[in-house]
DOMI-728616 format. One line per field, with one value per residue (C-alpha): z, x, y; chain. Coordinates in Angstrom, 2 decimals, always signed. Each point is the difference from the previous one (the first is absolute). Layout:
BEGIN
Z: Z;...
X: X;...
Y: Y;...
mol: A;...
This chain:
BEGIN
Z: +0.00;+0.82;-3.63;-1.68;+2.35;-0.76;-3.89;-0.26;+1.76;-2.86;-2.88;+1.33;-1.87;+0.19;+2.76;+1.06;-0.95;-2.33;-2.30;-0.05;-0.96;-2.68;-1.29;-0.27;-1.55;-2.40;-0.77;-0.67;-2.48;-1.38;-0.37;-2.60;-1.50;+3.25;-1.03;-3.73;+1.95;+2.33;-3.14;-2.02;+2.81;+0.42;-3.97;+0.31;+2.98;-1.96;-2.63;+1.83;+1.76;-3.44;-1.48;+3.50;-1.14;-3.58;+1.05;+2.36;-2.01;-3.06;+2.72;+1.35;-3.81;-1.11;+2.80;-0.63;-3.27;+0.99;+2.20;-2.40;-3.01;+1.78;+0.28;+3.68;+0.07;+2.66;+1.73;-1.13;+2.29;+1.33;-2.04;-3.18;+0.32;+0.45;-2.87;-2.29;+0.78;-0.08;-3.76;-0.64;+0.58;-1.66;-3.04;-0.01;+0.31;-2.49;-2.70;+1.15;-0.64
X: +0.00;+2.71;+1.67;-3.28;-0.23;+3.62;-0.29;-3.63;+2.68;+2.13;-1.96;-2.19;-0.73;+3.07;-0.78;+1.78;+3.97;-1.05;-1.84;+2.73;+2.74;-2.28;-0.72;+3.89;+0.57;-2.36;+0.94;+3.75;-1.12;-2.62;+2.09;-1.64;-1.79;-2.40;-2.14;-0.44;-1.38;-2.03;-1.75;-0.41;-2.25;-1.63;-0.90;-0.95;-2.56;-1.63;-0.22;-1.70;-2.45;-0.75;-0.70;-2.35;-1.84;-0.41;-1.63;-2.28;-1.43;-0.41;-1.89;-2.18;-0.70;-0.66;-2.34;-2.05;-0.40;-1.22;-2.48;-1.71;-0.25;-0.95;-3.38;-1.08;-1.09;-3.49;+0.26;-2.74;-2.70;-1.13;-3.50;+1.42;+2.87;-2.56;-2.69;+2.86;+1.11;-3.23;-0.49;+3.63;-1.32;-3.20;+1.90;+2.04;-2.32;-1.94;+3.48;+0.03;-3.04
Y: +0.00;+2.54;-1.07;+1.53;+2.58;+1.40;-0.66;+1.86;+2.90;-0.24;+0.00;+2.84;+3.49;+2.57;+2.64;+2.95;+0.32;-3.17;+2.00;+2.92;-2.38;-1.52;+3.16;+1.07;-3.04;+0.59;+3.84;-1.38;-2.67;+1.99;+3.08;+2.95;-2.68;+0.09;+3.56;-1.74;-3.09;+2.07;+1.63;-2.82;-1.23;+3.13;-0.23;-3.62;+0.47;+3.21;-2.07;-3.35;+2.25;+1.75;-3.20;-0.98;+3.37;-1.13;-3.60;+1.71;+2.85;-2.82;-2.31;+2.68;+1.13;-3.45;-0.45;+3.42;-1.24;-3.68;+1.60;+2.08;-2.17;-3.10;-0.88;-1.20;-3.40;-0.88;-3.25;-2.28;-1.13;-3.14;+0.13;+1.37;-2.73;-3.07;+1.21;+0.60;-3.62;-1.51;+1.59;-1.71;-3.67;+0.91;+1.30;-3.21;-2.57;+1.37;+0.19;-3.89;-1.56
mol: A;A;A;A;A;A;A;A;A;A;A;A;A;A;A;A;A;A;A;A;A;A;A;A;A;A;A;A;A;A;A;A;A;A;A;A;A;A;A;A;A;A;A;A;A;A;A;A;A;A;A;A;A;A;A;A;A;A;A;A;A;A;A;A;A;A;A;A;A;A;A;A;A;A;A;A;A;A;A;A;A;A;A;A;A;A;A;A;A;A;A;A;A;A;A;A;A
């Protein structure tokens, strides 16, 4: 138990002096590369919520239009149901004999 205990210690999320180190690390790699990076991703989220826009105002559209052009359909009832069955079997044992 004290072996899971001490490894869920080690692989646990940077805090603190973690993070600053990381982020040195990082600005040393990354060098003046880093700001073209940064923008990039700036670009790419406009972008992805631009296209979220897009699919919403052609769902909402598509929808307006559904509404108006489609012709509500009325649930049948239970005697209009049974005559029209009854007239059915009528109609078809007549075609049979």
């Amino acid at each position: 138990m004290k072996i899971m205990a001490t490894l869920a210690q080690l692989i646990s999320m940077p805090s603190g002096m973690e993070l600053v180190v990381i982020l040195v690390i990082a600005l040393l790699i990354f060098g003046k590369r880093l700001p073209d990076v940064a923008r990039s991703m700036g670009k790419a989220i406009v972008e992805f919520k631009k296209g979220i826009r897009d699919v919403n105002t052609d769902i909402d559209e598509q929808t307006r239009l559904d509404s108006t052009s489609t012709k509500r359909i009325e649930p049948r009832t239970t005697e209009t149901t049974v005559a029209q069955s009854r007239s059915a079997l009528t109609e078809k044992s007549t075609t049979d004999a």
